[in-house]
N, C-alpha and C positions, 0 to 999 in steps of 0.2 A: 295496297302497293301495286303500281303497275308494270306492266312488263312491255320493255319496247325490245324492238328488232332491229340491231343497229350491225351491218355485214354482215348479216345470218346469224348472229349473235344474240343471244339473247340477255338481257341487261334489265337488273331488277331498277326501278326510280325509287330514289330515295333511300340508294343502298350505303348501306355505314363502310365507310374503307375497313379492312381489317389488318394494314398494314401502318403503323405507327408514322405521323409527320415524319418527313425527313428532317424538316427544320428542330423539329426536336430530338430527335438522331444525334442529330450535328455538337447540340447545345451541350450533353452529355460526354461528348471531351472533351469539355472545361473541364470537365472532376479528373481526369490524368493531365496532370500541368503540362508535362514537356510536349505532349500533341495540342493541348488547347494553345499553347503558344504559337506555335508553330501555324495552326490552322484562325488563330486572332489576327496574323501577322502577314496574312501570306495574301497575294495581288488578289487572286480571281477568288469570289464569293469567302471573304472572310468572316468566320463567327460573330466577331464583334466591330462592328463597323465606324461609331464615334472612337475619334483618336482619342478622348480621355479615359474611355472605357478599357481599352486596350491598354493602355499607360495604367489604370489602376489593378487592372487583371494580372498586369505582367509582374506590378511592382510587390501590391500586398499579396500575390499567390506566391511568389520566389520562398521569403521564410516557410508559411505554411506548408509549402509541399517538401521544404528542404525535413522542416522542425516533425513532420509525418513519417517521411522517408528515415531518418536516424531512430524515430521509434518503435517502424516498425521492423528495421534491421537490427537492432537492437533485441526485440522481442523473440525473433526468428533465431539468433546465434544461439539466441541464451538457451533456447526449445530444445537444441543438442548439447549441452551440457549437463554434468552431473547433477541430479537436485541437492540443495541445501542441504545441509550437515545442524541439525539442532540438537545432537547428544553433547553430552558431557563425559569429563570420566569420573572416575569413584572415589570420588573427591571425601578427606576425614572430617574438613572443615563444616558447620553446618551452619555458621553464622559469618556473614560476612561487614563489614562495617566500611562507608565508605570517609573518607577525610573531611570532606566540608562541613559534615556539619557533626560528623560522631554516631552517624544514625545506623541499624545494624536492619539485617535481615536473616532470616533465620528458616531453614529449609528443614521441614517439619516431617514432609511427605514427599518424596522425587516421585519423578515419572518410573524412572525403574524399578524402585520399590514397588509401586503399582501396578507395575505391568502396561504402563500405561492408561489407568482406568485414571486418573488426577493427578495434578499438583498440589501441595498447600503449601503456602510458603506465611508466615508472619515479618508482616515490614512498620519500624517504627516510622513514623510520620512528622518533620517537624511543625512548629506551629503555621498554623494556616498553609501548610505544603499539602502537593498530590501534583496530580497530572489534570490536563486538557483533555476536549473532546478527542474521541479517538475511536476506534471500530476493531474487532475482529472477526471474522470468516469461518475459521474454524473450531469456535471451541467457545463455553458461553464460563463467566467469572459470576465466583459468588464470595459476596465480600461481609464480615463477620466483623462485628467492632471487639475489638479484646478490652481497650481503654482507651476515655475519651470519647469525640462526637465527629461523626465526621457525615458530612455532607455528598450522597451520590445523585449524579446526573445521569440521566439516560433516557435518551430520545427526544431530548427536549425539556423533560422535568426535573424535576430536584426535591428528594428527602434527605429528611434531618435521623441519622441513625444514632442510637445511644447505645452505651453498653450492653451487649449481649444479643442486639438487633442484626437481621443479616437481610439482604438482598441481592438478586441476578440481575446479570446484564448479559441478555441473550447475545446468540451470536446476530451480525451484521447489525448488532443496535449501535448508537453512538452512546457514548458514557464516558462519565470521569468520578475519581474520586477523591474529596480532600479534608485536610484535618480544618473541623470548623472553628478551634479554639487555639487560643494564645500559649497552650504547651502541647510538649509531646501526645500521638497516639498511637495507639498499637493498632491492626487491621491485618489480620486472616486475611487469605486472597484465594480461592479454589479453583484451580484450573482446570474443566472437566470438557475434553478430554486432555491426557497432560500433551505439555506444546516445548516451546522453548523459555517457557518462564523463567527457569536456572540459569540456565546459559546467559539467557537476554541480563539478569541482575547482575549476575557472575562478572560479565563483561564490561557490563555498565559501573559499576562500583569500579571495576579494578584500571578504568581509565578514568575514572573521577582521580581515583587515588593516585594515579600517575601525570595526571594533569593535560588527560589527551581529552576529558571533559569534561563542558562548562555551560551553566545556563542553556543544558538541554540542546546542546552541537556539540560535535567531535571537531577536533583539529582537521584529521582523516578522512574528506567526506565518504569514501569507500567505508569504513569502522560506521558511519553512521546510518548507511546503508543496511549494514547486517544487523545492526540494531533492531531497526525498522521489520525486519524479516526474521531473526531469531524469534521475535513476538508475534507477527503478523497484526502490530500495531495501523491502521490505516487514518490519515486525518482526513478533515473537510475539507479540505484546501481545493482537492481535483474528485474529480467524477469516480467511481468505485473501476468502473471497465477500461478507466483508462489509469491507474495508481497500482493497483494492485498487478496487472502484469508487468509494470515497468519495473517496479521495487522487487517484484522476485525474481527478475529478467538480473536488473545490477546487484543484486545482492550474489546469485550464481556465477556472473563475469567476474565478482569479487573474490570471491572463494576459487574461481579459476585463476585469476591472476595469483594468490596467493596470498592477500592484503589480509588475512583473516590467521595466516601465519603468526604474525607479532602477537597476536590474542592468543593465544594458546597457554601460556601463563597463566590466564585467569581461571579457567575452567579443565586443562588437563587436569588429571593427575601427578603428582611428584614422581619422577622417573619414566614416564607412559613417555612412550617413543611421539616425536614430533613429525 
């Protein structure tokens, strides 16, 4: 490398700037919409120069930045709010049965019997019933055929479990589980460590039974919400970084607004103050 002398200066050739383009400076207020507009639109040395470019920046950025801004003010509210409530109270009942179809569940082992170390709960299953892909976070299911055959997914695969067979579905795996045959099955469900299991069936049954749900939607999207978050059920639908704080962002504005009130029926205790 050489060295010239340019007004007493000394100036290496072939030296690397060490200050970033400007022009790429510039291009990096696209990603804050209201100054990229502003700097797409303005006379002197505009970001984006073709008038359709500036017409499409302006048009399809408006949602995205609006559909951003509400989630991330949304995320941020919810950050100063009480967290989630997933107890119950000391409820006699231990078997709960919801209307459509007659099916019962049966709370074997609570979390506070446990101390929190599990759940067990036994859910009959109607024929060819169970659930979709789905995820959880904190807490890994291990599922035990009591009667009957029922078929688990997780991660992609699928076994055929028969009576007295059991299998886990780690946490943050995807998994489902369903009755593979044309009648009733029984299936053990172990929740370790325990979570909202109670609560989440408690609730769920007892607006089957009131007719606030149906084909796996609440009337309430708020009730469907806390659903979603009693279990820390998550689907494939959306990316995990972007589902999971939004559902425990609105499930917490839920239980702030109160929407979580009308459920208290299912899961208090008889007399336990509201």
């Amino acid at each position: 490398m050489e060295t010239i002398l340019v007004d007493g200066v000394q100036v290496e050739e072939n030296a690397v700037p060490t200050v970033p383009s400007r022009k790429w400076m510039n291009l990096l207020w696209l990603l804050v919409y209201p100054v990229g507009v502003y700097k797409t639109w303005k006379r002197r040395q505009p970001l984006l120069k073709p008038l359709w470019l500036k017409l499409l920046y302006t048009i399809v950025g408006l949602p995205i930045f609006l559909l951003g801004f509400a989630y991330c003010s949304i995320v941020l509210f919810a950050a100063f709010l009480p967290p989630l409530d997933r107890t119950v109270g000391q409820r006699a009942d231990r078997t709960i049965t919801n209307s459509e179809g007659g099916y019962s569940a049966t709370f074997v082992k609570t979390g506070t019997e446990t101390n929190g170390a599990y759940e067990l709960v036994q859910v009959e299953l109607e024929p060819l019933g169970g659930n979709d892909w789905h995820y959880h976070n904190s807490f890994e299911e291990t599922f035990t055929v009591v009667e009957g055959r029922i078929r688990i997914g997780e991660e992609g695969k699928e076994i055929l479990l028969n009576k007295g067979d059991s299998t886990t579905a780690l946490r943050e795996h995807f998994h489902f589980f369903k009755n593979a045959d044309n009648q009733k099955a029984l299936l053990q469900v172990k929740v370790s460590p325990a979570s909202g299991l109670e609560k989440t069936l408690r609730v769920a049954y007892g607006l089957i039974n009131d007719g606030e749900l149906h084909n796996d939607m609440t009337k309430n999207p708020w009730h469907m919400v806390l659903l979603l978050a009693y279990s820390e059920s998550y689907l494939p639908m959306a990316p995990s970084w972007f589902q999971e704080p939004l559902i425990s962002a609105l499930a917490k504005i839920a239980q702030w607004k109160g929407e979580d009130k009308v459920l208290y029926k299912y899961f208090k205790a008889s007399g336990q103050t509201f």
